[in-house]
N, C-alpha and C positions, 0 to 999 in steps of 0.2 A: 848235714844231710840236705841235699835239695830234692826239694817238690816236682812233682810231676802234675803238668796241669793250670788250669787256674783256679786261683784261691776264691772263696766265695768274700763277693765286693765289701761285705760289712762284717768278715771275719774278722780279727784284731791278729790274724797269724803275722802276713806281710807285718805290720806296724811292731809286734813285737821282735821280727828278727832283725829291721832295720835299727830299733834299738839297740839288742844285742850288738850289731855288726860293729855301729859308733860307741859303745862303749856306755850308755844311760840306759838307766831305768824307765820305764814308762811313765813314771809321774817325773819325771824330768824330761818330758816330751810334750808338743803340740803337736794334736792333727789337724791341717786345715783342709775343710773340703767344702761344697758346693750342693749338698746334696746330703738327704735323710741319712743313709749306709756311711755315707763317710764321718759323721756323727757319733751312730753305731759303733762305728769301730772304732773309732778314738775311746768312747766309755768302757769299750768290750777291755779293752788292752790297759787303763786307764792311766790314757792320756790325756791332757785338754785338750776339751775340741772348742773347735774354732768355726762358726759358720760363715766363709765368705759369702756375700750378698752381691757383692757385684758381677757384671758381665752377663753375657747371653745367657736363657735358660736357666737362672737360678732362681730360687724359693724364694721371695722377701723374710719371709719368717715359717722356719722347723720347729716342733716342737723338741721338748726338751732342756736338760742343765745344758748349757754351752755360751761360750762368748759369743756375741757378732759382730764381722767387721765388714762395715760398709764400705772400705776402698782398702787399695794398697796401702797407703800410707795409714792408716787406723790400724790396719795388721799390725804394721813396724811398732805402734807406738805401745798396743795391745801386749807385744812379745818386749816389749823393752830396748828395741832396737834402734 
């Protein structure tokens, strides 16, 4: 069934049907995002969230459970990659 519209930013719908789509579970998922909502919705859906730090206009520090990674390469190493 596809939506009409957009989804509200910190709902966990998107993140749960991209799971669906790939075949995991949401606690077999990362969200990373930049921002309080993107947080949100990784809990909402519960996936791990991830707070990137770096680049323009991010937060240094969200509250919240969540990992954070201060560069690209912290992510890779964060996610086992």
């Amino acid at each position: 069934m596809r939506r009409r519209g957009p989804l509200p930013e910190a709902g966990p719908d998107g993140l749960l049907d991209a799971c669906r789509h790939l075949g995991v579970g949401p606690g077999e998922a990362a969200y990373v995002g930049d921002a309080a909502t993107d947080l949100c919705c990784a809990r909402a859906a519960g996936a791990l969230a991830v707070h990137a730090t770096w680049g323009a206009g991010t937060t240094p520090r969200l509250p919240g459970e969540h990992l954070t990674a201060p560069s690209p390469a912290r992510l890779a190493r964060l996610l086992g990659a």
